[in-house]
N, C-alpha and C positions, 0 to 999 in steps of 0.2 A: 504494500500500500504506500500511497503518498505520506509527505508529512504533513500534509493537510487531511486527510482522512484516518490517521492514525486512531484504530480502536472502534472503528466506525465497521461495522457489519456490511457494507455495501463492498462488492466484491467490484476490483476494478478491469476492465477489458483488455488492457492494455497490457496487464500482463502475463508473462509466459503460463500456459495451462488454467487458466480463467475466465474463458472464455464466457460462462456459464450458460453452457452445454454443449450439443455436440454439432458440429459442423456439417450438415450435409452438403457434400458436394461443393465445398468451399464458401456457403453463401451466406453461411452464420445465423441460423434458426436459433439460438440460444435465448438466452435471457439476451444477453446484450451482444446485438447481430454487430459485426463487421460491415461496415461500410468503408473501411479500404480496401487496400490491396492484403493486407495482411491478415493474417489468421483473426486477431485478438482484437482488430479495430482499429481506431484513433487513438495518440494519445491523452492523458487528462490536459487541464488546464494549466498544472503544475508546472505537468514537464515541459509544455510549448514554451508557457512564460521563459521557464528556467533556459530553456534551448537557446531561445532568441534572445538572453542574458549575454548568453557565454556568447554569442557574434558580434555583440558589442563590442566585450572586454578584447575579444578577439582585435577588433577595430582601433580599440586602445591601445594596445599592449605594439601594434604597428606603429601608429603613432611617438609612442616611447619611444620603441628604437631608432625615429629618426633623429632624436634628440640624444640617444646614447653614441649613434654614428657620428651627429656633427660633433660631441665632447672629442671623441678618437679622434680626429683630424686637428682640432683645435687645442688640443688640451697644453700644446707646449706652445701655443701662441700669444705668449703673455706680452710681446711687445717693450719689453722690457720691467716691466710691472712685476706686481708679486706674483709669487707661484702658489701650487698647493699647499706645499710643506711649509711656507710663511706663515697662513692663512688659518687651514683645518685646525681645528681642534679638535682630537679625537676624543677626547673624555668628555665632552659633550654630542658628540655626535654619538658615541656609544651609549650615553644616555637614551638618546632619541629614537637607537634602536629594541635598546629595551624596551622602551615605552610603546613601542606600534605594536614587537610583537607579541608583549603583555596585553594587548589591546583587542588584539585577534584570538589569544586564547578566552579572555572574557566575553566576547562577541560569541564564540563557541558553547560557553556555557548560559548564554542567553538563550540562544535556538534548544538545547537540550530543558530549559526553562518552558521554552514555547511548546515541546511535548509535552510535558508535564500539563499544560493549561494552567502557570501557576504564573499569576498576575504581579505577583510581589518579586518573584525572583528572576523574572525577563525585566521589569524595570530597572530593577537595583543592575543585574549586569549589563544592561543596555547604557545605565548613568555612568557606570565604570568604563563602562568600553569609550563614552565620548567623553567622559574624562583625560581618561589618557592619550585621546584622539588629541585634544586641546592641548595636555601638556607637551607633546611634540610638534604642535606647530608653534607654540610659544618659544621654544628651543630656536625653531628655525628661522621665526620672525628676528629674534633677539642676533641669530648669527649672521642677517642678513643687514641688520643695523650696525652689529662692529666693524661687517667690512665697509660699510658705505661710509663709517665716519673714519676709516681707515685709507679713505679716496680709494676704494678698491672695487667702486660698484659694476653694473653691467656695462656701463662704457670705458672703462680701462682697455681692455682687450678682449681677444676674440674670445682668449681661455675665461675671463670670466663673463664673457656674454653668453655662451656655452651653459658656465656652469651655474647659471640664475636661469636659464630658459628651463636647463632638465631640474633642479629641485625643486626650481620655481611653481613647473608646471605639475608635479608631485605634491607640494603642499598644497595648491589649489585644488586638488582633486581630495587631498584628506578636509579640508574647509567644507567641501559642499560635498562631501562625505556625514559630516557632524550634522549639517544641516537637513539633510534626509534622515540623518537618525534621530532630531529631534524633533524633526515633524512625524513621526513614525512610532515614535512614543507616545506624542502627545496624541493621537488617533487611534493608538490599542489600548490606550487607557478611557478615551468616549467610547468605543466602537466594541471593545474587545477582539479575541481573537476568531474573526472574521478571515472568511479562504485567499481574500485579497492581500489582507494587511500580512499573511503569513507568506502568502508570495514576493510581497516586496522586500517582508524582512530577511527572506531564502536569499534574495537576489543582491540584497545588503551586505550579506555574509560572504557571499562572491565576487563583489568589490571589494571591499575590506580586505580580504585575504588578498586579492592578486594587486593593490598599493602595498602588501608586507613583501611580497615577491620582489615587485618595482624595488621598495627602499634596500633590499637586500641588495642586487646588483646596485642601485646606485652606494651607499655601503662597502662594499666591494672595490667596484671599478673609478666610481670617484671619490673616495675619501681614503680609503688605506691605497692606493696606489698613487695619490695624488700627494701623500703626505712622504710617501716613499722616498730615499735619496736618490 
């Protein structure tokens, strides 16, 4: 069963051997006849939503790369200016990845909250997840103001035009990350847990996760190599 039907007696068609009943001649006389091509039907609501998610992030995650591509080519084009190793601060940038991926494990235990049907403990870890959503972007607002008042901002050179484009465009996406979680809250708390609100919040958890992915590689390729001698 879905995660939206969890516990729910209503068998669904879509999956393997539940068709409910038997198939004559492929046309699906059961309880819940096939109208595709396939055995068992259509699938639910869930999974199209969820499907047509992942083409997005799909779309994104393209997107990233081209911003990780231009950092490769640019990333020693400082112009004379500072470098990474001047700049980074790893012990707060270390922070910053605690904090997402603490954020994502919370976010986790939010959804296993949302089986439950327990109002109190998808709140409380949905308030922690965009807690800690907040405290790294506070991190990266903060490390984007020492270098500006360090004249080190996006017009120095290419390398940090580069490297405000790709965090940049990473924290912008954890921002209006926080803001779909807190409109998201504020609507399972009117609404309850309604098959919509459970979808968005499926689809929430699948954002979240692939910006912990994102900040990994940027983590990686531009802070510990940037900081590199």
């Amino acid at each position: 069963m879905s995660d939206i039907t969890a516990g729910s007696a209503i068998r669904e068609p879509y999956r393997p051997g539940q068709s409910g009943g038997h198939d004559h001649g492929g046309h699906g006389h059961g309880l819940f006849p096939a109208t595709g091509h396939g055995q068992g039907g259509p699938a639910s609501k869930f999974v199209t939503v969820a499907y047509g998610f992942w083409i997005f992030l799909l779309s994104d995650i393209i997107m990233f790369s081209a911003f990780f591509a231009a950092f490769a080519v640019l990333s020693k084009a400082t112009a004379g200016g500072p470098t990474g190793k001047e700049l980074f601060e790893l012990t707060r940038v270390a922070a910053q990845t605690g904090l997402l991926l603490t954020s994502s494990f919370t976010g986790g235990l939010a959804t296993l909250a949302t089986h439950r049907r327990s109002m109190a403990a998808t709140q409380f870890w949905l308030l922690v997840t965009g807690l800690l959503g907040a405290a790294f972007l506070f991190l990266e607002v903060q490390e984007f103001a020492a270098m500006a008042n360090e004249q080190a901002g996006p017009s120095r050179s290419a390398f940090l035009s580069a490297f405000f484009a790709l965090v940049g465009c990473h924290g912008t996406h954890v921002g209006l990350g926080l803001l779909w979680l807190g409109t998201m809250m504020a609507q399972l708390w009117v609404k309850g847990f309604r098959p919509e609100l459970l979808r968005r919040l499926h689809c929430f958890g699948l954002f979240w996760h692939a910006l912990d992915i994102i900040w990994i590689a940027i983590f990686t390729l531009v802070y510990l190599l940037g900081a590199s001698p």
